[in-house]
C-alpha positions as CSV (number, residue, x, y, z in Angstrom):
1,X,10.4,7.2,-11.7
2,X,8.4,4.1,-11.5
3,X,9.3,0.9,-9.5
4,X,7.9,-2.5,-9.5
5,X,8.5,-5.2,-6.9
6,X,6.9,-8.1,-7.5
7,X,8.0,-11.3,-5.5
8,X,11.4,-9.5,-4.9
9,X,11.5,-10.2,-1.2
10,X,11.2,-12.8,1.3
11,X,11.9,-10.8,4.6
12,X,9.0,-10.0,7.0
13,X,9.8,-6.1,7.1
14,X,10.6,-3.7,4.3
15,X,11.6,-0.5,5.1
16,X,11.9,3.3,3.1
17,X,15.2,5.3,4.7
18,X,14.7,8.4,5.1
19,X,15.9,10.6,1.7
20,X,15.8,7.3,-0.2
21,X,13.4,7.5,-3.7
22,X,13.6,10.8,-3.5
23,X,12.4,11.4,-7.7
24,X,9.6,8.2,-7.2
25,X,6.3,8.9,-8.2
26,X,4.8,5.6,-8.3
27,X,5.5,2.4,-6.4
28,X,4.5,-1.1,-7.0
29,X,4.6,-3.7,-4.4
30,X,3.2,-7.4,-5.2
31,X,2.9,-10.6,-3.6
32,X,5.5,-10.5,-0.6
33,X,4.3,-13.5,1.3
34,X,6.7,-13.1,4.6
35,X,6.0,-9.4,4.5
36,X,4.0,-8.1,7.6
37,X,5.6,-4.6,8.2
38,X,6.2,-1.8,6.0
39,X,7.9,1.4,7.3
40,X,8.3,5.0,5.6
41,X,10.8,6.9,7.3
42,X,9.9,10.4,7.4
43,X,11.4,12.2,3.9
44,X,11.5,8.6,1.9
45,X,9.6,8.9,-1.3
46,X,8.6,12.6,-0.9
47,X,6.9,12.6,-4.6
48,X,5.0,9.3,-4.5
49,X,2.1,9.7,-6.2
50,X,0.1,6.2,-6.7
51,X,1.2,3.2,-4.4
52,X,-0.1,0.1,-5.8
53,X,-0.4,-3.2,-3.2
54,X,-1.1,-6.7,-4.3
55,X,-1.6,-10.2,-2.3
56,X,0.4,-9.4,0.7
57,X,-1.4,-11.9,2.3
58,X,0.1,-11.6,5.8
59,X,0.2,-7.6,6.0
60,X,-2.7,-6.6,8.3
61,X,-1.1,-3.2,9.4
62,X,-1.1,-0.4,7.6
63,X,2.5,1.3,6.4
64,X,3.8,3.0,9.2
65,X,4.4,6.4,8.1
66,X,2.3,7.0,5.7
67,X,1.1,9.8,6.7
68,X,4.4,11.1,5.9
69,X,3.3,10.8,1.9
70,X,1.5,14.2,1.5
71,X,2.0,13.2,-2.4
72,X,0.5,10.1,-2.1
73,X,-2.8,10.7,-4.5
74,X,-3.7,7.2,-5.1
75,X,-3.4,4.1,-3.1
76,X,-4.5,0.8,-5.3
77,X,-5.1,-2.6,-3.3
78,X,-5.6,-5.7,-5.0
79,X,-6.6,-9.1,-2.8
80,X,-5.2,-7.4,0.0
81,X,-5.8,-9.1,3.5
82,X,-9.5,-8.2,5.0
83,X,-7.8,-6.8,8.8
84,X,-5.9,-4.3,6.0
85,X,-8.4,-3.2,4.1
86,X,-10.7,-2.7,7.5
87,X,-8.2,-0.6,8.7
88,X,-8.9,1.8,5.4
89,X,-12.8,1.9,6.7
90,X,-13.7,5.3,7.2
91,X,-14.4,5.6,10.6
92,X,-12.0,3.1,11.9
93,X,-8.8,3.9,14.6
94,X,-6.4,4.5,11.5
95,X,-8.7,6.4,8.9
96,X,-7.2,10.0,9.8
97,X,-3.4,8.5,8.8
98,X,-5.3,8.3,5.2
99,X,-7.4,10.4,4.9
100,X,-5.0,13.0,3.1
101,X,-5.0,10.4,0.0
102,X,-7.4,11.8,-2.8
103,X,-8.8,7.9,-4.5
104,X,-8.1,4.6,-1.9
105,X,-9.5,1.5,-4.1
106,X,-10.0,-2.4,-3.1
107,X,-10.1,-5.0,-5.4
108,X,-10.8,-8.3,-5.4
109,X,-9.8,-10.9,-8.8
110,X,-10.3,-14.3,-6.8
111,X,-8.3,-17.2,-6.9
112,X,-7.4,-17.3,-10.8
113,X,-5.7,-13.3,-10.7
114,X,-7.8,-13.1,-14.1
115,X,-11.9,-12.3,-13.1
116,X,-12.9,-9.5,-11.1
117,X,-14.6,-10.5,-8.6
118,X,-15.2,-7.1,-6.0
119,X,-14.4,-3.5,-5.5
120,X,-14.8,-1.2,-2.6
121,X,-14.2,2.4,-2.7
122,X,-12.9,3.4,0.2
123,X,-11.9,7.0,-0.6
């Protein structure tokens, strides 16, 4: 099962219930402008496989709870907000909440969405 949420919600937090998306494998979530909080109860989305985030601008924190996505093989990020993506940094206070996901990629397409304009592998 595949989901796609793209400028679905206006609310500053977005939470995953515990045993809710229990079949998921891949979850996308784009341009949430309020959002600044996203929690993943434990057992939510036990077979996510690739989580894909785009131009959450005001999300600086990482999901809480994802550490809870043993599944999780591939996290996509595209013009994520630079505290998020430093937060991915291996090295940094919240690399070890991560570190369990197999291919963790930044990308940048500027201000149009249509040239590439950076990458970072952060895997």
């Amino acid at each position: 099962m595949e989901l796609d949420l793209v400028r679905y919600y206006t609310g500053e937090k977005l939470e995953f219930k515990k045993d809710t998306f229990k079949e998921m494998k891949i979850l996308h979530i784009e341009q949430f402008d309020q959002l600044n909080m996203i929690v993943v109860q434990n057992g939510a989305m036990p077979k996510l496989k690739k989580l894909t985030m785009s131009r959450c601008q005001n999300l600086e924190l990482l999901p809480l709870g994802i550490e809870g996505l043993r599944s999780l093989d591939e996290l996509l990020l595209y013009d994520m907000h630079n505290l998020f993506i430093a937060r991915l940094q291996k090295g940094s206070e919240d690399w070890q909440v991560v570190e369990h996901i197999r291919v963790i990629h930044s990308f940048y397409l500027g201000n149009n969405n249509q040239r590439f304009t950076g990458f970072q592998n952060l895997s």
